[in-house]
C-alpha positions as CSV (number, residue, x, y, z in Angstrom):
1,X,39.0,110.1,67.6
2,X,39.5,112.1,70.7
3,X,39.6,109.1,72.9
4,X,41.8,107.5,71.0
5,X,44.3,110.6,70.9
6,X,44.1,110.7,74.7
7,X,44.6,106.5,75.1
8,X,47.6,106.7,72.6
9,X,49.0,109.9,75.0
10,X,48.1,107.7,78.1
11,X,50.4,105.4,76.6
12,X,53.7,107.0,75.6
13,X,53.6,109.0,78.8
14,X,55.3,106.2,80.9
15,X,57.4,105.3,78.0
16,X,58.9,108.6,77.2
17,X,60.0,109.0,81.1
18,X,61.4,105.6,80.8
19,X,63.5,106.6,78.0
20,X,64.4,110.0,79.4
21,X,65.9,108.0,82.7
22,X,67.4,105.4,80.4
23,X,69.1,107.8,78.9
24,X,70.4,110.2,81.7
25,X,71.4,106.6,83.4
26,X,73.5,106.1,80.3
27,X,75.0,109.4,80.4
28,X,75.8,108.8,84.1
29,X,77.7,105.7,83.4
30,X,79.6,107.0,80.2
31,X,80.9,110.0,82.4
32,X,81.5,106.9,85.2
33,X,83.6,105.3,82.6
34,X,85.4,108.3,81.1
35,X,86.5,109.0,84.6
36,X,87.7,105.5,85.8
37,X,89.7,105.3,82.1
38,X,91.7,108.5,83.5
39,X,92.1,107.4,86.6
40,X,93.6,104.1,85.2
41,X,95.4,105.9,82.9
42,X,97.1,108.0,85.2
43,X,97.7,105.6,87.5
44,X,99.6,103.0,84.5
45,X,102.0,106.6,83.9
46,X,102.7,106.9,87.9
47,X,103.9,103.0,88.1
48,X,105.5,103.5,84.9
49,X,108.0,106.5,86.0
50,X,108.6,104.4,89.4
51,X,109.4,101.5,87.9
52,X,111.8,103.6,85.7
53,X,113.6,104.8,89.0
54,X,113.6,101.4,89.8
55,X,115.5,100.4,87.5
56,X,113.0,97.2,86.9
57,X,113.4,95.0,83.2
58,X,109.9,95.0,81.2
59,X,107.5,96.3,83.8
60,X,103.6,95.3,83.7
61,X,100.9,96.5,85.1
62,X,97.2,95.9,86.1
63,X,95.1,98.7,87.3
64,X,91.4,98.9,88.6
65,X,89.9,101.7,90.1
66,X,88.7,100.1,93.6
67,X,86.0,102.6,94.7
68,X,84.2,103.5,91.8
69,X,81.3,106.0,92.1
70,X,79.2,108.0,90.1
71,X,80.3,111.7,90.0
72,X,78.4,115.0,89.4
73,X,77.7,116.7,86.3
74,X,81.3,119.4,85.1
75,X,81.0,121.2,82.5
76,X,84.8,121.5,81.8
77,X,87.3,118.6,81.9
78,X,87.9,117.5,85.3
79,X,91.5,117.4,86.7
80,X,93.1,113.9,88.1
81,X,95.5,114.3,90.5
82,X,97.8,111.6,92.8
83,X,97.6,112.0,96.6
84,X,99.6,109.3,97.3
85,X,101.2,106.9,95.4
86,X,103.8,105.2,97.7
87,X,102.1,101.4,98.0
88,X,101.2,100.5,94.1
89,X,98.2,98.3,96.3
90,X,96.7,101.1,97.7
91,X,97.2,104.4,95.7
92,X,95.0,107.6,96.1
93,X,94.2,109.5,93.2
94,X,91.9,113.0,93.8
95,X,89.2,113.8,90.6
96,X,88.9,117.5,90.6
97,X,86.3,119.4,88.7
98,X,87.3,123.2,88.0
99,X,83.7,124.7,87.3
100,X,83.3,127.6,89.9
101,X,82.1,125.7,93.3
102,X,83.1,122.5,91.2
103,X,83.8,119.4,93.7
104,X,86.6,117.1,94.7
105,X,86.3,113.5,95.1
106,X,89.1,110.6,96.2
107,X,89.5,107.3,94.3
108,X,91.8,104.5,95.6
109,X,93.1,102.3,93.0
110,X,95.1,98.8,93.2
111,X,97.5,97.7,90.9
112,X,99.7,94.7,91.0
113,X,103.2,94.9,89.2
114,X,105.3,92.4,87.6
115,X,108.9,92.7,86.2
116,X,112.2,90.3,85.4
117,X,114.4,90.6,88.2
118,X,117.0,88.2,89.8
119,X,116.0,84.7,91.3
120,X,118.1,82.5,92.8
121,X,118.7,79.2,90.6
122,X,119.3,77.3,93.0
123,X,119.6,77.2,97.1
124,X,121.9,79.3,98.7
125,X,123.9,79.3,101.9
126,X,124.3,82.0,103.9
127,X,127.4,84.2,102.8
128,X,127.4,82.5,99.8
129,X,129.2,84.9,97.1
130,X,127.0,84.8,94.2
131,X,128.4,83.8,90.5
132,X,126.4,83.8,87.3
133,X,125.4,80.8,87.8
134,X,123.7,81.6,90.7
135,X,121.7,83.9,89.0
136,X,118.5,83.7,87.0
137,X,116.0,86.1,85.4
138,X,112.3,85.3,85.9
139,X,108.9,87.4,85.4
140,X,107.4,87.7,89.1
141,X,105.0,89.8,90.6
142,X,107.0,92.7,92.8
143,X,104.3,95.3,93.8
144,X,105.4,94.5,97.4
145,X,109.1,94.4,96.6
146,X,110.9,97.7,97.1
147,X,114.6,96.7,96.6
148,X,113.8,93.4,93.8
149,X,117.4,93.3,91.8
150,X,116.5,94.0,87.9
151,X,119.5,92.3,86.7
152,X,122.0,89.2,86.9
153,X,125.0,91.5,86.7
154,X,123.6,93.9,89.9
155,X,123.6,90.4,92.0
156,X,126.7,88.8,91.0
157,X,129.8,89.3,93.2
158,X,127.8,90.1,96.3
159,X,127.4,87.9,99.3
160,X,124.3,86.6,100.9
161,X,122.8,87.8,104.4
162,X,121.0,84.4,104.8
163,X,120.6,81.2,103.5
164,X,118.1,81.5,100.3
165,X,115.2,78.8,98.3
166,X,115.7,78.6,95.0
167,X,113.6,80.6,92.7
168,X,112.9,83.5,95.8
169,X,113.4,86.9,94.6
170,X,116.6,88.5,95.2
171,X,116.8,91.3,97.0
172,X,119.2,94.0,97.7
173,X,118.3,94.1,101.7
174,X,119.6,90.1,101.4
175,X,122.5,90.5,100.1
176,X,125.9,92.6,100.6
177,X,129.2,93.1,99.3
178,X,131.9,91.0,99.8
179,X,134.6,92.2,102.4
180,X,137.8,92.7,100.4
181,X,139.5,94.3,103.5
182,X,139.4,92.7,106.7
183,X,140.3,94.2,110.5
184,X,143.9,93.1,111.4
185,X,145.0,92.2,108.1
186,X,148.4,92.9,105.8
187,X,146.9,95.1,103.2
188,X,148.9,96.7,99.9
189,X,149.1,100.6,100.2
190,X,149.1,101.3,96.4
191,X,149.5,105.3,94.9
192,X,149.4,105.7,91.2
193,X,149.9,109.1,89.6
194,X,150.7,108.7,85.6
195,X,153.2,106.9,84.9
196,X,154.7,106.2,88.5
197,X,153.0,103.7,91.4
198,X,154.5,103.7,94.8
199,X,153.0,100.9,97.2
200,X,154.0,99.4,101.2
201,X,152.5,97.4,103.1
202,X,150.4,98.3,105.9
203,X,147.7,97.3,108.4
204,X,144.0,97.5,108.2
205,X,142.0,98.9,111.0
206,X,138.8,98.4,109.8
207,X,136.8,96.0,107.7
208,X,135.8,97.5,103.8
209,X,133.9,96.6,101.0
210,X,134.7,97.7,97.0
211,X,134.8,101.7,98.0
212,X,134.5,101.7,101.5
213,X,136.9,104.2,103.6
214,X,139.2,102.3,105.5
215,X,142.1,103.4,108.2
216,X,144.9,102.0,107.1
217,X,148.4,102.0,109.5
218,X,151.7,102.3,107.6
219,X,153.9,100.1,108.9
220,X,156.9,101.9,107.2
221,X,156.2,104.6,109.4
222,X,153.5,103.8,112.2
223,X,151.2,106.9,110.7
224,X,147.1,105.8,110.3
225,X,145.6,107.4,107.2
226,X,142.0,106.9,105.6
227,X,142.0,104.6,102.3
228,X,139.6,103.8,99.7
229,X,139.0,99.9,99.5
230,X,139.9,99.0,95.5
231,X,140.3,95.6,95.1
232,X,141.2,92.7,97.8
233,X,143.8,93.5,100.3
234,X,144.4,96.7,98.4
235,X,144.0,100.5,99.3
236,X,144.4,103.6,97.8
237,X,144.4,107.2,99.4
238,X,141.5,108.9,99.7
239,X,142.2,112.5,98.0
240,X,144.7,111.7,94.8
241,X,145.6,114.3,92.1
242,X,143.3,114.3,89.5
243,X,145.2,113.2,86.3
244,X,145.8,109.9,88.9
245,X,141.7,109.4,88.8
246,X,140.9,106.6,86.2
């Protein structure tokens, strides 16, 4: 009976230090997991509040956690924490745990990003001002688009910097806004306060978009002022009285 005692000990020995390192391996990879879930996690929230300042339509993301690696044991819950999350290919993201002499280490994650934003529907020439019908809304991927235009409306009425395919992305660093004033030109000099508006002509000395600050020369009286560009071939002053703001 003895022998057999020692055989059957002989026996579970190996098994029970196989199970022992099965199971710390499978404590290993749950904390593995746990921590690449918050990283992706916090990750999705970061793209999620840029995309907000970006103004983009129905953002999507994918996130994976592109150096993954087995961390040490922490006995409270570790800390996540972005180091730099300028390029949405290549985002850093610290895991810090706060035991006393805990340990910090750095992930990098890469996430791609897709949105509706404004595609041209067709070509486009070069100073080309843009009309609705110019303008489309498509689902494309913009993780490397800074300046992608989130809506039809944001696109219409400017011009284009160069000749565009149809179907490419618009974007803000192609297009511009129409001059409305240009150097040299008769322009109105309109002043509204209330109920009264006084205009003369006068003389633009500089070229304006909607809004830009122009100087302006009377030609009732020769005297160059600064005006605000309102509408084409139209100025306003700069400084009116306030119950003469819209």
């Amino acid at each position: 009976m003895l022998e057999v005692r020692r055989a059957t000990s002989a026996l579970f020995l190996p098994l029970t230090a196989a199970a022992l390192i099965s199971l710390a391996g499978g404590n290993i990879n749950a904390a593995e997991n746990a921590i690449t879930a918050r990283l992706e996690q916090a990750a999705r929230e970061q793209l999620a509040r840029q995309a907000e300042t970006a103004g983009l339509a129905e953002a999507q993301f994918t996130v994976n956690v592109a150096t993954p690696r087995a961390a040490p044991p922490c006995a409270k819950p570790v800390e996540i924490e972005a180091v730099d999350t300028r390029t949405p290919a290549r985002m850093r993201f610290a895991v810090l745990c706060p035991d006393a002499g805990g340990w910090k280490y750095e992930y990098v994650l890469r996430a791609s990003v897709s949105a509706l934003v404004a595609v041209a529907a067709a070509p486009l020439a070069a100073g080309q001002l843009l009309t609705a019908q110019d303008v489309t809304l498509e689902r494309r991927d913009v993780t490397t688009l800074s300046d992608a235009i989130s809506s039809a409306e944001a696109a219409t009425g400017q011009a284009t910097r160069r000749s565009l395919r149809a179907g490419e992305v618009l974007r803000q660093a192609q297009l511009s806004a129409p001059l409305l004033v240009k150097r040299g030109e008769p322009v109105v000099m309109l002043a509204r306060f209330e109920a009264i508006e006084i205009s003369t002509a006068g003389e633009a000395l500089d070229a304006g978009a909607l809004h830009a600050l122009v100087r302006v020369r009377n030609l009732a009286n020769g005297r160059v002022v600064r005006m605000r560009v309102i509408a084409p071939g139209t100025v306003e002053p700069v400084e009116l009285p306030r119950s003469a703001q819209p």
